[in-house]
C-alpha positions in Angstrom: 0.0 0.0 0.0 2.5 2.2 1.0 4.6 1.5 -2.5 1.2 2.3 -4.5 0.7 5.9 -2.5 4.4 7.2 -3.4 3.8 5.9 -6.9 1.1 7.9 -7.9 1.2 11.1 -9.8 -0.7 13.5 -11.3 -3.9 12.3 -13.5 -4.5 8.7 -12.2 -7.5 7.9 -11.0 -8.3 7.1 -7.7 -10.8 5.6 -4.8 -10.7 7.4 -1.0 -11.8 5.3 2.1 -15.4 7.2 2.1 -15.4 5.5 -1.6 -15.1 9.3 -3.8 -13.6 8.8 -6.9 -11.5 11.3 -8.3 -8.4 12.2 -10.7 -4.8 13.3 -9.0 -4.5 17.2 -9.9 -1.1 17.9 -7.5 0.8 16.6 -5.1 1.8 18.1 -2.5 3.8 16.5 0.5 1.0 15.3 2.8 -2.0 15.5 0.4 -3.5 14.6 -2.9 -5.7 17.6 -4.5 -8.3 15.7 -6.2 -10.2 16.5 -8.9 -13.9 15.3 -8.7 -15.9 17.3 -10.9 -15.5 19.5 -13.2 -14.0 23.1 -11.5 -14.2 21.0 -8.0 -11.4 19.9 -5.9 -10.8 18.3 -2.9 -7.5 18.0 -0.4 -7.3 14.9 0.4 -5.0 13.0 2.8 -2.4 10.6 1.3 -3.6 7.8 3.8 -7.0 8.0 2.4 -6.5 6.7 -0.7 -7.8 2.7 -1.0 -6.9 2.2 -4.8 -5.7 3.4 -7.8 -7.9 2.6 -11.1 -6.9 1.7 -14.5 -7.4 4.0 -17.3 -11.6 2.2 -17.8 -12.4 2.8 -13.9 -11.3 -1.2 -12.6 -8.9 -1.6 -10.1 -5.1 -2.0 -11.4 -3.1 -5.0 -10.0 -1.3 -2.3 -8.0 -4.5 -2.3 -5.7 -4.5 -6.1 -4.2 -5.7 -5.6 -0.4 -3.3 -6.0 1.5 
């Protein structure tokens, strides 16, 4: 989990504990501004994130629970 969080970046998709889905916009050092909607973004904490989806919405291999 920890090796997926410091491999994101900017535009990958993602799912948060609460279950939002958004896009990385920025990285910054102990949060994710997410992009949710259009014009709409969220700071988000870097522990939130759950998984990181493929390019069609499914979770990537990079997601297996751990």
């Amino acid at each position: 989990r920890k090796k997926m969080i410091e491999n994101l970046k900017t535009g990958d998709r993602v799912v948060f504990g609460g279950g939002i889905l958004g896009t990385v916009a920025n990285i910054k050092e102990q949060i994710f501004v997410i992009k949710i909607a259009d014009n709409v973004k969220i700071d988000v904490a870097r522990g939130a994130v759950t998984r990181v989806l493929d390019k069609y919405g499914n979770p990537g291999d990079v997601t297996k629970d751990a």
